[in-house]
DOPA-640213 format. One record per residue (C-alpha): y, z negated, x negated. Coordinates in steps of 0.2 Angstrom, whole numbers, padded with zeros to 4 digits. Each point is the difference from the previous one (the first is absolute). Example, Ala and Ser with C-alpha at 12.3 -4.5 7.8 and 13.67 -1.06 7.14 Angstrom:
% DOPA-640213
<<-0022, -0039, -0062>>,
<<0017, 0003, -0006>>,
This chain:
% DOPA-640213
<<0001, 0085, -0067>>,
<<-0017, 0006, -0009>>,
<<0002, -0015, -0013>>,
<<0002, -0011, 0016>>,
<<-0015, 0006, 0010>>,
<<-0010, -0001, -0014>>,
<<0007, -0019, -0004>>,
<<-0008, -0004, 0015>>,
<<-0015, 0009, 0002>>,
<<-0004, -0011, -0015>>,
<<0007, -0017, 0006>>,
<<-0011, 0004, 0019>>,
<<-0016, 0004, -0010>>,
<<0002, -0015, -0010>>,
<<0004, -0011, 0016>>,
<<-0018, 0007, 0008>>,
<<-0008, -0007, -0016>>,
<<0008, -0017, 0000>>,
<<-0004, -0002, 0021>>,
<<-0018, 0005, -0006>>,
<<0000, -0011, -0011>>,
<<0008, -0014, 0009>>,
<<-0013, 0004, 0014>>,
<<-0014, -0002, -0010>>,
<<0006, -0017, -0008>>,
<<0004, -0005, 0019>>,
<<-0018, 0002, 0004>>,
<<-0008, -0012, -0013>>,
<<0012, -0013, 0002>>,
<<0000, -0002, 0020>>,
<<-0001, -0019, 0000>>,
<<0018, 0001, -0009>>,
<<0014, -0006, 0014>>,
<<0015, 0012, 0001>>,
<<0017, -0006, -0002>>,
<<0013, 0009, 0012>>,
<<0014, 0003, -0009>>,
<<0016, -0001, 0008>>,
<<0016, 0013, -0004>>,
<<0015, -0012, -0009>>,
<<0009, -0008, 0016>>,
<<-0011, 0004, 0013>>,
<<-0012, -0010, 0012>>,
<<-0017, 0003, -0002>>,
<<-0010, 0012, 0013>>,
<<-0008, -0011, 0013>>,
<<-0018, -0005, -0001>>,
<<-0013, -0007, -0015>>,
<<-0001, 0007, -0017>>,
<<-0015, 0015, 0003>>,
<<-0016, -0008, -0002>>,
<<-0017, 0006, -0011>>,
<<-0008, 0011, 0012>>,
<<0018, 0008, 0004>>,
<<0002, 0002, -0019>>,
<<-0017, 0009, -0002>>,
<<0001, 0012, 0015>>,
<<0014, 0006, -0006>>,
<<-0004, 0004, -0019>>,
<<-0015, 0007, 0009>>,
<<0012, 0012, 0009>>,
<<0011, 0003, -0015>>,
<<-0016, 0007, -0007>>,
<<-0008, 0011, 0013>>,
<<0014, 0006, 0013>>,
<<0013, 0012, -0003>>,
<<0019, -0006, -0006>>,
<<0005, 0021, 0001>>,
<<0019, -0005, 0009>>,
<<0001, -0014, -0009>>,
<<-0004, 0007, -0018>>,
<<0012, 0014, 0004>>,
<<0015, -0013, -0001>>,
<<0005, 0000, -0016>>,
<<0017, -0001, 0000>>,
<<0006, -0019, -0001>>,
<<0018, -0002, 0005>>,
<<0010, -0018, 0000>>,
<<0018, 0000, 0010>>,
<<0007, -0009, 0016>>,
<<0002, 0001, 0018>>,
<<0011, -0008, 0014>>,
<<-0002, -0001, 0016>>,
<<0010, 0014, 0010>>,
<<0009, -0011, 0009>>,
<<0002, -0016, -0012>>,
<<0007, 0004, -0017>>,
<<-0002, -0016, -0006>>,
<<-0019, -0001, 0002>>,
<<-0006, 0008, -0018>>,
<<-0019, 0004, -0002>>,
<<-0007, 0004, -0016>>,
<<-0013, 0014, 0004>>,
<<-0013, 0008, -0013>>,
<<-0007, 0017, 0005>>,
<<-0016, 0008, -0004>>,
<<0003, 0019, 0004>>,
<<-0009, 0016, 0002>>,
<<0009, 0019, -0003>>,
<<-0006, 0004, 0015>>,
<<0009, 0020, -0001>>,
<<0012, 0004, -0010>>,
<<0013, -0006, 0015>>,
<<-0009, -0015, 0005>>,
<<-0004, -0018, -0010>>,
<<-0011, -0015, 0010>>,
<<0002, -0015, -0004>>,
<<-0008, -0018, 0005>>,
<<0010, -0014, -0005>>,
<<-0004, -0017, -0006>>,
<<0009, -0015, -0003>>,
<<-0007, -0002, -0017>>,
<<-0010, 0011, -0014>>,
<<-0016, -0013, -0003>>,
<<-0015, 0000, 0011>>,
<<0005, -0013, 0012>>,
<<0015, 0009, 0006>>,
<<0003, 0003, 0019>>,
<<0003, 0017, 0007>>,
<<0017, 0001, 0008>>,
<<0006, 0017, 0005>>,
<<-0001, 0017, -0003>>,
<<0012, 0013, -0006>>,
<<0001, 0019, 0002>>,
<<0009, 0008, -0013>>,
<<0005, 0018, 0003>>,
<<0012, 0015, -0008>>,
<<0016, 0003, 0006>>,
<<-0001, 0019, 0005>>,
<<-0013, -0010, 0012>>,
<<0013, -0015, 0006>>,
<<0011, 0013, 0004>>,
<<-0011, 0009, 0013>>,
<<-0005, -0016, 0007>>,
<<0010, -0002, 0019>>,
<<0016, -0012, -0002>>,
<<-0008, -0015, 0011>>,
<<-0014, 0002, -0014>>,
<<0011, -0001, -0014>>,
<<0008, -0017, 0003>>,
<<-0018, -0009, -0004>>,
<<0002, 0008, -0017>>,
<<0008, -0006, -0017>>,
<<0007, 0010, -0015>>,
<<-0008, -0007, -0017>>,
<<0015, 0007, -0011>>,
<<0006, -0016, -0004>>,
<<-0017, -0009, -0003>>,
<<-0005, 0013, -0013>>,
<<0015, 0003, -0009>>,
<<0006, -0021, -0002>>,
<<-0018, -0004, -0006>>,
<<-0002, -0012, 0013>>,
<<-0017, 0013, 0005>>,
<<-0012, -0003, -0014>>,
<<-0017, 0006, -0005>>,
<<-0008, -0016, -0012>>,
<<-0012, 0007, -0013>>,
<<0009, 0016, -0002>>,
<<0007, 0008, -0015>>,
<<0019, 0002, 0004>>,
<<-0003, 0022, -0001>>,
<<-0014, -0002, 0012>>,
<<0010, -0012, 0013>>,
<<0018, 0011, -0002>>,
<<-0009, 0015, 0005>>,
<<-0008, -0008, 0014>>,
<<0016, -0009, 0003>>,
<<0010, 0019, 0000>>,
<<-0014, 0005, 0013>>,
<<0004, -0016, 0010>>,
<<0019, 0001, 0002>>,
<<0001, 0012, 0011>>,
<<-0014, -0004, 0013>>,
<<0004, -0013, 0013>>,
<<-0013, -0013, 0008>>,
<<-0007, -0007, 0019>>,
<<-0004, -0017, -0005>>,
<<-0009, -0013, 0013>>,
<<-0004, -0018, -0005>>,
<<-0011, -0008, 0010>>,
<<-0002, -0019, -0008>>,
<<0017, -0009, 0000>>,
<<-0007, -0011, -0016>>,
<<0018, -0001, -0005>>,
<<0001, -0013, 0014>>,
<<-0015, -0009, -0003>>,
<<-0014, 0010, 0012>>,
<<-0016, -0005, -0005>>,
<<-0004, 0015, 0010>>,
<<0006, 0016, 0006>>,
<<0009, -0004, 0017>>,
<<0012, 0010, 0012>>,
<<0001, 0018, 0000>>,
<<0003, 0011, -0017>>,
<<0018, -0001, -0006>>,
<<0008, 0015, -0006>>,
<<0007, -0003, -0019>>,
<<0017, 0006, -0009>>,
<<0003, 0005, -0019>>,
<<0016, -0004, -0010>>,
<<0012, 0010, -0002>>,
<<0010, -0009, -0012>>,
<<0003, -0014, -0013>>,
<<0004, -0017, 0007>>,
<<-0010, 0004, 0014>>,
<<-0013, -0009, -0007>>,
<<0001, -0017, -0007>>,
<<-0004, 0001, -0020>>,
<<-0011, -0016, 0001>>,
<<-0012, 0010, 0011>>,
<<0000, 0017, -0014>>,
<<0000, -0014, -0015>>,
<<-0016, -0009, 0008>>,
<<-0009, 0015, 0001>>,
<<0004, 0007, -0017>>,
<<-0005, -0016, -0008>>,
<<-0015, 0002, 0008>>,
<<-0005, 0016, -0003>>,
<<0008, 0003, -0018>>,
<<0011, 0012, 0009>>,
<<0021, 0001, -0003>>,
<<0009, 0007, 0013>>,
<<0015, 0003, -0011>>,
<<-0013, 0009, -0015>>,
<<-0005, 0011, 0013>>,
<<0017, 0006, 0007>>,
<<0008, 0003, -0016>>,
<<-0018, 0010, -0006>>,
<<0003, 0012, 0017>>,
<<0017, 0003, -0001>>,
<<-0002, 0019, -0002>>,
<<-0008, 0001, 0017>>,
<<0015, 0004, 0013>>,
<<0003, -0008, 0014>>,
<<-0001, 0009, 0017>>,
<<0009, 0002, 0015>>,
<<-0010, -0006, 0014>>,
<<-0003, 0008, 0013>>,
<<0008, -0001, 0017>>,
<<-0010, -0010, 0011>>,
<<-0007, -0013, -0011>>,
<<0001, -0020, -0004>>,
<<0004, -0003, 0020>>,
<<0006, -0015, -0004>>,
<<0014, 0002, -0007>>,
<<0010, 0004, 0015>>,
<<-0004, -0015, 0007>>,
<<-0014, 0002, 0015>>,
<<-0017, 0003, -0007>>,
<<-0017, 0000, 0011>>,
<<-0011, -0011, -0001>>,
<<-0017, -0006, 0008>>,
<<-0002, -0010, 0013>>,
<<-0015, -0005, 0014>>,
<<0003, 0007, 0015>>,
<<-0016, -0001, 0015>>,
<<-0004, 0017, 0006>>,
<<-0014, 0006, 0013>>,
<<-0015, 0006, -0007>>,
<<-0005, 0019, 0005>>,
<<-0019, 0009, 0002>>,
<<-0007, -0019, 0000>>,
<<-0018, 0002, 0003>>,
């Protein structure tokens, strides 16, 4: 894991420099207009592309303020979510994550890995000596990642394949909390309704292939490459508790009109 940590010290210090830079270019070409760019087969975000002023007060704040979360998330995951309670509703979801502890990943999720991608959910990712201490109503909100890590449909772009296997190792026995809170999948131009609580796969042809083969076309990835490079990593037994959905009643979200307390 010293050869990975290291990898990406490197790639996060180098990413500083290239957001300085970017910045500073940013500042002295204000009267540029931005182009929002969209993520392959989704609406656009609602409202007018960011205008000049926007553009400069914000490389003025990439400059100045502190990014100390944000430059903590170095770890760039690409795999896909359904909804709990809709299996047929697929979302390609790229995580940016921080090593919180030892136990505990955080991740903020987007629906694309370029600058105009919308934020769409979170995901806590933790251990599973802590899964299994979580209380069973907790437990069903949780997935296992053993299939996503060792079928390569979890991958880490950019990685050498000795860096992502030992991440991937790491991975496959930790199970995620996953929220989406902008269904762009359906065409929201903005994040409506209450957060959604998201499912991983557990096995092949769960997935339709097209959505995997779109996504390693587009980010030189193979699903198939990556399967075959980590087949030494054993599959594990998931713990009891896990992947709700599977039994056939999962929760899920929904408003409900409550009185409000200590109103002042």
């Amino acid at each position: 894991m010293n050869r990975l940590r290291n990898f990406l010290l490197d790639r996060r210090n180098l990413g500083r420099s290239v957001v300085a830079t970017t910045a500073a270019c940013l500042c002295g070409q204000a009267h540029a207009q931005g182009t929002p760019v969209q993520q392959h087969g989704h609406s656009p975000a609602t409202g007018d592309a960011p205008s000049a002023r926007s553009r400069v007060l914000g490389a003025g704040a990439a400059a100045l303020e502190t990014k100390a979360p944000l430059n903590a998330m170095d770890l760039y995951l690409n795999g896909f979510h359904f909804y709990a309670d809709d299996m047929g509703r697929p979302v390609e979801a790229h995580h940016f994550c921080t090593h919180l502890t030892e136990d505990l990943h955080q991740c903020t999720i987007f629906d694309g890995n370029h600058a105009g991608a919308r934020l769409i959910g979170v995901e806590y990712i933790v251990s599973e000596r802590v899964f299994r201490g979580l209380p069973d109503d907790e437990k069903q909100l949780w997935h296992s990642h053993h299939y996503e890590t060792t079928s390569g449909e979890l991958v880490m772009p950019g990685l050498p394949d000795v860096a992502e296997n030992a991440a991937m190792r790491d991975l496959s026995t930790t199970y995620g909390k996953t929220w989406h809170t902008w269904q762009v999948d359906r065409g929201d131009t903005l994040p409506l309704g209450p957060p959604q609580l998201m499912m991983g796969f557990t096995a092949e042809g769960q997935l339709p292939a097209r959505y995997v083969e779109d996504r390693d076309r587009r980010l030189g990835v193979s699903k198939a490459q990556s399967q075959r490079s980590r087949s030494d990593i054993p599959v594990p037994a998931v713990a009891e508790g896990a992947n709700s959905w599977q039994s056939g009643q999962v929760p899920q979200l929904r408003l409900e009109t409550v009185p409000v307390r200590n109103r002042r």
